[in-house]
VMD Tcl script that builds the backbone (N, CA, C; Angstrom):
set m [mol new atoms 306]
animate dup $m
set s [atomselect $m all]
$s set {name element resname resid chain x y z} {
  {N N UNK 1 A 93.234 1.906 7.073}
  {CA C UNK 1 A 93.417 0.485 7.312}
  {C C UNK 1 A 94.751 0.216 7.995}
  {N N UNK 2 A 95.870 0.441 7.450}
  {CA C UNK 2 A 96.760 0.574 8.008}
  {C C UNK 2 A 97.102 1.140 9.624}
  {N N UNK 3 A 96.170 2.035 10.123}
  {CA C UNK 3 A 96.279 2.495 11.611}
  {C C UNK 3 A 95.614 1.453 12.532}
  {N N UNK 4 A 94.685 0.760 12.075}
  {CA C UNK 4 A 93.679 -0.680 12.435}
  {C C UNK 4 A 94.984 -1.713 12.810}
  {N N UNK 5 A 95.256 -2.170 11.892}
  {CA C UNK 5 A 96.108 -3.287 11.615}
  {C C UNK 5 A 97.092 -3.618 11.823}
  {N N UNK 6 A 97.964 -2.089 11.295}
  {CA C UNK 6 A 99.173 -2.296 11.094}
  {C C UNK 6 A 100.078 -1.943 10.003}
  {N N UNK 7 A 99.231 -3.020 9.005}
  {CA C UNK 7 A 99.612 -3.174 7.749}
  {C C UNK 7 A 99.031 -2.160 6.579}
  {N N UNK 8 A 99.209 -2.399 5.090}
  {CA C UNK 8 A 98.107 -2.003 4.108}
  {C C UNK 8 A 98.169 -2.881 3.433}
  {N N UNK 9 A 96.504 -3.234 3.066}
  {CA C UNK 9 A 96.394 -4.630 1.932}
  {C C UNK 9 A 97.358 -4.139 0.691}
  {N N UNK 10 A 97.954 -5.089 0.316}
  {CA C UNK 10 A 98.062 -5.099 -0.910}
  {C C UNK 10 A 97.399 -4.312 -2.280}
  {N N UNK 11 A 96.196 -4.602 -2.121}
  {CA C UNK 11 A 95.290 -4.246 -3.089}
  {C C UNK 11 A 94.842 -2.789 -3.011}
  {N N UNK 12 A 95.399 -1.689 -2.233}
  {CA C UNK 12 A 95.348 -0.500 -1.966}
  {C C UNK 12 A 96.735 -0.480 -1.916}
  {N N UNK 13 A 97.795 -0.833 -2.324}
  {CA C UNK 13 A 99.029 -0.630 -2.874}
  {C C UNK 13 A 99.298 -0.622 -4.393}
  {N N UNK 14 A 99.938 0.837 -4.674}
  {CA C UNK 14 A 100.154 1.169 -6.039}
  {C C UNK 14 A 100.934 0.179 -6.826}
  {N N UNK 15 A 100.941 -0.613 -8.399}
  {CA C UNK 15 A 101.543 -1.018 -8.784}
  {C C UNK 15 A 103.461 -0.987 -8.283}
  {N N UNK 16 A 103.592 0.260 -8.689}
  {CA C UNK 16 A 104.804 0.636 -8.425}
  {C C UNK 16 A 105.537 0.320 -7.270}
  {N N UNK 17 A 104.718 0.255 -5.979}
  {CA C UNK 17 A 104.965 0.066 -4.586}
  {C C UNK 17 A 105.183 -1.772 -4.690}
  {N N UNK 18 A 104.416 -2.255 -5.125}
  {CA C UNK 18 A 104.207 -3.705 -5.356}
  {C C UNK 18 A 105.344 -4.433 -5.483}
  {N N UNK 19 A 106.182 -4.042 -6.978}
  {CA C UNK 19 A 107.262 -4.568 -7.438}
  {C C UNK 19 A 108.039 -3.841 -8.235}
  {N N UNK 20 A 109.035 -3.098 -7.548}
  {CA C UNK 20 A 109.891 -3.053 -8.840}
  {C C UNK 20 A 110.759 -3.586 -9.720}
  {N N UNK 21 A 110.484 -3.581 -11.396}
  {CA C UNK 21 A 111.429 -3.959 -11.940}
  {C C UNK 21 A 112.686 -3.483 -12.150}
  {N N UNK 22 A 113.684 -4.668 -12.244}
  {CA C UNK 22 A 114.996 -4.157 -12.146}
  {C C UNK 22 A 115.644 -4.635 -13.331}
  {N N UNK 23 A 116.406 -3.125 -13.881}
  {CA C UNK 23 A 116.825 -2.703 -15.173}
  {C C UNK 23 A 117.443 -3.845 -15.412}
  {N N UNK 24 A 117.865 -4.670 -16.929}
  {CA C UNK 24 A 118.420 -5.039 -16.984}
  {C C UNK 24 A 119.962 -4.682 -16.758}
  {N N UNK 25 A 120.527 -3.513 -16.906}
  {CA C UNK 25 A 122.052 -3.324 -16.754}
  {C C UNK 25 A 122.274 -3.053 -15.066}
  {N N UNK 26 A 121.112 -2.752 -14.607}
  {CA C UNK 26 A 121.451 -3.014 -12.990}
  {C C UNK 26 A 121.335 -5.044 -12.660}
  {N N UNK 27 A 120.705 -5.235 -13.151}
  {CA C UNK 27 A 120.871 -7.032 -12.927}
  {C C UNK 27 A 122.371 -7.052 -13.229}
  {N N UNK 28 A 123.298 -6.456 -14.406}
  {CA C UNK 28 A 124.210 -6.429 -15.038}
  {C C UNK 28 A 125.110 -6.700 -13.872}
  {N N UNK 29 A 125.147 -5.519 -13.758}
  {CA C UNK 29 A 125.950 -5.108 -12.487}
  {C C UNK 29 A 126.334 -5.619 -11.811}
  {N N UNK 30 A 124.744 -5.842 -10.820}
  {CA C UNK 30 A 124.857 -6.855 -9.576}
  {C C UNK 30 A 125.304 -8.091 -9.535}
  {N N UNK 31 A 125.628 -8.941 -10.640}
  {CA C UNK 31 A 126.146 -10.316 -10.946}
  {C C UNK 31 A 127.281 -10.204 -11.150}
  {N N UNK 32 A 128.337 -8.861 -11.989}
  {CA C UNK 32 A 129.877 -8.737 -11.768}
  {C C UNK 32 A 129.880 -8.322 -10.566}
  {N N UNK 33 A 128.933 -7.837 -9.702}
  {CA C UNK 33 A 129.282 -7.708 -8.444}
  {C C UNK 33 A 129.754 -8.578 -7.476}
  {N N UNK 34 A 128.769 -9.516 -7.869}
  {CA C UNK 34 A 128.638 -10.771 -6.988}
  {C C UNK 34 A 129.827 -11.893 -7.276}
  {N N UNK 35 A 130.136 -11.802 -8.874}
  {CA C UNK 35 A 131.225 -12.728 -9.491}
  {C C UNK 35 A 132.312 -12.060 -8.883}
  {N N UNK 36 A 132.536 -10.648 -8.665}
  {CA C UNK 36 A 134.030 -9.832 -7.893}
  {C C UNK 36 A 133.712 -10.852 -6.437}
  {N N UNK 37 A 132.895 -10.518 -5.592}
  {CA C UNK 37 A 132.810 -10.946 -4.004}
  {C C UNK 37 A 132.945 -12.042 -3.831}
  {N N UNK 38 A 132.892 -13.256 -4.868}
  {CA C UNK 38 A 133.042 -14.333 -4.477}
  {C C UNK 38 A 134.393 -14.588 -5.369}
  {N N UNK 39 A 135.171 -13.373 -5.777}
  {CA C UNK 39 A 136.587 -13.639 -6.684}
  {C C UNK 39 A 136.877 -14.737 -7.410}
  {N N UNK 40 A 135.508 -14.578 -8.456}
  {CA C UNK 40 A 135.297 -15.574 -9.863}
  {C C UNK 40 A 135.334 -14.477 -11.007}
  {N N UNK 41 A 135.402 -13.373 -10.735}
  {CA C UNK 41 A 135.573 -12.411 -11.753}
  {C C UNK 41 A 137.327 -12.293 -12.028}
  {N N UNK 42 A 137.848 -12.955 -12.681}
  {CA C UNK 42 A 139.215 -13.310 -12.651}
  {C C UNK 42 A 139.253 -12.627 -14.891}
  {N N UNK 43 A 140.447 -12.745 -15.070}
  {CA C UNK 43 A 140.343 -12.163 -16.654}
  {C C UNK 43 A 139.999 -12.897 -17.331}
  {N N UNK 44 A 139.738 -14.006 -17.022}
  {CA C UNK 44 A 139.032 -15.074 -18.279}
  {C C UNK 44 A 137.187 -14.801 -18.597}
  {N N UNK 45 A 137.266 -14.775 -17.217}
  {CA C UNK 45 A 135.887 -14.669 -16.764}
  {C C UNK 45 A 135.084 -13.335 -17.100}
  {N N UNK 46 A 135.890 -12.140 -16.865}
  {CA C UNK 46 A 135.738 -10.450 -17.291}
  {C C UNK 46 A 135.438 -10.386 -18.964}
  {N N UNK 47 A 136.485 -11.049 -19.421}
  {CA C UNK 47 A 136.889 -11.122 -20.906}
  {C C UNK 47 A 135.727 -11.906 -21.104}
  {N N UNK 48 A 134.838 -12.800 -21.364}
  {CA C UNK 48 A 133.396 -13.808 -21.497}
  {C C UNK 48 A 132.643 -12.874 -21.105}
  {N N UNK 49 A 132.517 -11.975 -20.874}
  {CA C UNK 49 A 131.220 -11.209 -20.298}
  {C C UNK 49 A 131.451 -9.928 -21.298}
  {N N UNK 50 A 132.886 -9.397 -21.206}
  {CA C UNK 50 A 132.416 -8.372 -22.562}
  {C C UNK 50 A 132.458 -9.186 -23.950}
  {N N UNK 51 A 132.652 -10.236 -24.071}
  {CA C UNK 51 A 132.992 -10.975 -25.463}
  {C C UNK 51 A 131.009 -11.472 -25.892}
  {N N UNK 52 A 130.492 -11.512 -24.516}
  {CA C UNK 52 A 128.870 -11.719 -24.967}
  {C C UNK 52 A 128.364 -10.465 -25.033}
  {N N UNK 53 A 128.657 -9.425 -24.543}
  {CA C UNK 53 A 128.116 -8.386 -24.618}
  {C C UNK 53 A 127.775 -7.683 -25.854}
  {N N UNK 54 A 129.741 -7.049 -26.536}
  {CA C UNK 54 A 129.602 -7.000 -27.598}
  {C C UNK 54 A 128.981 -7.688 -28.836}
  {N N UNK 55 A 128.849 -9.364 -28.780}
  {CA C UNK 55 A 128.618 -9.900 -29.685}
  {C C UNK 55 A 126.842 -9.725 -29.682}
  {N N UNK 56 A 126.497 -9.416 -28.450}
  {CA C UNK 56 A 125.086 -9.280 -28.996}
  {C C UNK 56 A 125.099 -7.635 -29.801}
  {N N UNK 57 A 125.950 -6.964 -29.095}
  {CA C UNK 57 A 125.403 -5.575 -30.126}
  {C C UNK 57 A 125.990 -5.138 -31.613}
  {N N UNK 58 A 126.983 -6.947 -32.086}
  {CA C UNK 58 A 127.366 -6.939 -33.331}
  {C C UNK 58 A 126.471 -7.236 -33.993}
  {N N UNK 59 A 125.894 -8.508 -33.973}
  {CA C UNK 59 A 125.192 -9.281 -34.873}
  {C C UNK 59 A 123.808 -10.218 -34.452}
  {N N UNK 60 A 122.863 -9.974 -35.583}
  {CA C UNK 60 A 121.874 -10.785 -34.764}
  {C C UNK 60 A 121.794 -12.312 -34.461}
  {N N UNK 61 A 123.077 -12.696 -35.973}
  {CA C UNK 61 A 123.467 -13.968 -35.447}
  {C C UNK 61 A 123.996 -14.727 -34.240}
  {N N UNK 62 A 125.155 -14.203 -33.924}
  {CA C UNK 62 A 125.756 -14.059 -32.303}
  {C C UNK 62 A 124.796 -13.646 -31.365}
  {N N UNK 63 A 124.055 -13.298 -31.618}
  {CA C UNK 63 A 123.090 -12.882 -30.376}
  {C C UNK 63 A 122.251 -14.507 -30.169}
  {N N UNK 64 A 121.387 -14.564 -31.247}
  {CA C UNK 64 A 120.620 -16.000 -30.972}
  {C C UNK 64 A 121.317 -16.988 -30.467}
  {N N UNK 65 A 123.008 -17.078 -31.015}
  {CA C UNK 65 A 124.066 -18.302 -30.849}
  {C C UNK 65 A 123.895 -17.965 -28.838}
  {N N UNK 66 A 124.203 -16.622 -28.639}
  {CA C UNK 66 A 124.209 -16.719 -27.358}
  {C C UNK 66 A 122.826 -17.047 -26.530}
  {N N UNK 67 A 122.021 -16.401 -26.857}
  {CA C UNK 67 A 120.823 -16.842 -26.642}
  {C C UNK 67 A 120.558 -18.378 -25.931}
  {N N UNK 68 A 121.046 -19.085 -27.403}
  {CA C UNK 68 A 120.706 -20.729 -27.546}
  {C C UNK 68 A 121.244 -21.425 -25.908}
  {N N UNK 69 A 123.090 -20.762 -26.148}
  {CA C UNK 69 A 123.525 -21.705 -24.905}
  {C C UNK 69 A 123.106 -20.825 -23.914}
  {N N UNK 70 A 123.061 -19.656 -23.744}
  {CA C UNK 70 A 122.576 -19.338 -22.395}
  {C C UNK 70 A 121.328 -20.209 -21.689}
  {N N UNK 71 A 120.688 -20.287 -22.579}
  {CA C UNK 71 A 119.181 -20.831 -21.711}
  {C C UNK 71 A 119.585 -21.843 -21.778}
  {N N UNK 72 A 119.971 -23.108 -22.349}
  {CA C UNK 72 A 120.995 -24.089 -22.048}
  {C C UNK 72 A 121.443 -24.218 -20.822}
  {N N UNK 73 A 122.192 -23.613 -20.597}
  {CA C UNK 73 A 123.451 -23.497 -19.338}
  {C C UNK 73 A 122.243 -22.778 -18.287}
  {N N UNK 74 A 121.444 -22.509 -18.472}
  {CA C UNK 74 A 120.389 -21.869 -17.261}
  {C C UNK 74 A 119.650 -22.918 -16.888}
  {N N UNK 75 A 118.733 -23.817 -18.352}
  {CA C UNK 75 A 118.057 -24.864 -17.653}
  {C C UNK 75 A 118.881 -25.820 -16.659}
  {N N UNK 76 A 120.221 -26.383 -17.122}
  {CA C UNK 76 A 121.011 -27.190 -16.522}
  {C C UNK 76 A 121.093 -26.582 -14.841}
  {N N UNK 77 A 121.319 -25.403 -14.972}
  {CA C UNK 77 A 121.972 -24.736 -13.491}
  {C C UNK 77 A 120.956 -24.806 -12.681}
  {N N UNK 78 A 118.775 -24.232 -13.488}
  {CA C UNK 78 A 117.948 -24.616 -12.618}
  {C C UNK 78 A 117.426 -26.001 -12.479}
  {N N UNK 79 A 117.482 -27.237 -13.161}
  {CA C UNK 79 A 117.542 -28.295 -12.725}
  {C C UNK 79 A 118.512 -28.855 -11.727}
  {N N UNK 80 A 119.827 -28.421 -11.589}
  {CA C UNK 80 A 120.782 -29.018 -10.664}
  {C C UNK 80 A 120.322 -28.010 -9.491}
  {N N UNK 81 A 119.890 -27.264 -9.137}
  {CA C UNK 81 A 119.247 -26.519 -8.152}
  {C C UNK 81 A 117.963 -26.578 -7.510}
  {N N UNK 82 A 117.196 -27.610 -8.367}
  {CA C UNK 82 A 116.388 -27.611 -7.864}
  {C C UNK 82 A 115.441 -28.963 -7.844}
  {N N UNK 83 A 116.528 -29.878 -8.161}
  {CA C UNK 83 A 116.641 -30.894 -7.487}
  {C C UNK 83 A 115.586 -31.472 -6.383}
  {N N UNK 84 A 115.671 -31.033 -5.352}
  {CA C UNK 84 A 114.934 -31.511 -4.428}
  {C C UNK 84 A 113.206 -30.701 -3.949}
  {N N UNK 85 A 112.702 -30.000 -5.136}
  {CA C UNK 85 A 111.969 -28.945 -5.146}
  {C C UNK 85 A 110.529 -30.306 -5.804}
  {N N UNK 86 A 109.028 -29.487 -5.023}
  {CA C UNK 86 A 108.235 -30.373 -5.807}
  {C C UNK 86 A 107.822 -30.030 -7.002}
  {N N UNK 87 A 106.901 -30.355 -7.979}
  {CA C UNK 87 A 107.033 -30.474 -9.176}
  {C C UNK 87 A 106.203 -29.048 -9.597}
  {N N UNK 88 A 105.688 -28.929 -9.093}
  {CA C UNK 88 A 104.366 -27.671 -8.891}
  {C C UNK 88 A 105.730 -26.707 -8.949}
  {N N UNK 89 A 105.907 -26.348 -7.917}
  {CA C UNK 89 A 107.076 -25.438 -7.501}
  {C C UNK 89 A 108.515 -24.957 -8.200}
  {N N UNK 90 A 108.504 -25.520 -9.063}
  {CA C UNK 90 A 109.481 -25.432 -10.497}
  {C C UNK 90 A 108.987 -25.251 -11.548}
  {N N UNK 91 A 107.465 -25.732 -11.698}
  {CA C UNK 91 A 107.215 -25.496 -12.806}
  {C C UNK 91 A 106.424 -23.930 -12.640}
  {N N UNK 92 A 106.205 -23.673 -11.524}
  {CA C UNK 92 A 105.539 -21.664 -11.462}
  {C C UNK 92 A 106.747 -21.143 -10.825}
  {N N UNK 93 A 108.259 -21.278 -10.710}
  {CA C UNK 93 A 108.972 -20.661 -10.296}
  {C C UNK 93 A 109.242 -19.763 -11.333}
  {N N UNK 94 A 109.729 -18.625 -11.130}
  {CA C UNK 94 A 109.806 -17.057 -11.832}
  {C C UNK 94 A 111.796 -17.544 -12.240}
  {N N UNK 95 A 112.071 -18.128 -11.553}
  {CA C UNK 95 A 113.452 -18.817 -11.832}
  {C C UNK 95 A 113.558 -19.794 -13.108}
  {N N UNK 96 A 112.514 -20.215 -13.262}
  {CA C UNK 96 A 112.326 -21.433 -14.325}
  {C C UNK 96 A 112.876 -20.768 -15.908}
  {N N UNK 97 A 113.457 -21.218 -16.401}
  {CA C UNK 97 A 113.950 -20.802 -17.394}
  {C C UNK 97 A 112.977 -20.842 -18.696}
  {N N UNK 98 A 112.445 -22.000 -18.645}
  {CA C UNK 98 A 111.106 -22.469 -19.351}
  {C C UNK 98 A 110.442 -20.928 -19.364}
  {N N UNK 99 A 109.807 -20.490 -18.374}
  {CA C UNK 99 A 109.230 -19.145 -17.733}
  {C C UNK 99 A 109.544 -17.755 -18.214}
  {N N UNK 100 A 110.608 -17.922 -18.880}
  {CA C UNK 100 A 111.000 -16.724 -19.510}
  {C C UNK 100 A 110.881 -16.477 -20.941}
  {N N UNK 101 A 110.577 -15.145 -21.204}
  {CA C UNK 101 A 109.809 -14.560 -22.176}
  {C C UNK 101 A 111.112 -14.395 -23.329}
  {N N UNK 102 A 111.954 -14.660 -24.017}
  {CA C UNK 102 A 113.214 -14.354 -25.085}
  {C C UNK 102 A 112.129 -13.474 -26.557}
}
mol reanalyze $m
mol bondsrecalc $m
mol representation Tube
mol addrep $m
């Protein structure tokens, strides 16, 4: 099919080929990455990121506490983002915070 076309359907593409998921500690990463490149990774900011880290692998209390405001501070960030988006389109976005599995 592919020599025809061009392409290969989808549907003769292996899961794996499809989508990969990406580890959570590589998401990790890539966001102090991104907080260094845009030089918001400053010591207040470094220090809040291992201060959630550890606290989730202290306690299960601190974990939910973080939990709570994270998705908090996520719905807020995807409502102010998306703002001008139609209603359909936020509510099946993979961004939607709602959308996510905790």
């Amino acid at each position: 099919m592919k020599l025809l076309t061009g392409f290969q359907p989808k549907a003769l593409l292996t899961a794996k080929c499809l989508e990969r998921r990406i580890l959570p500690k590589e998401r990790l990463i890539k966001v102090i990455e991104y907080l260094d490149s845009e030089n918001a990774l400053n010591d207040c900011n470094s220090r809040l990121l291992e201060a959630i880290i550890c606290g989730i692998m202290w306690s299960e209390e601190t974990d939910e506490k973080i939990k709570k405001l994270g998705l908090e501070m996520a719905i807020e960030q995807f409502h102010f983002q998306t703002i001008n988006w139609d209603h359909e389109d936020i509510i099946a976005s993979p961004d939607n915070p709602d959308n996510w599995k905790v």
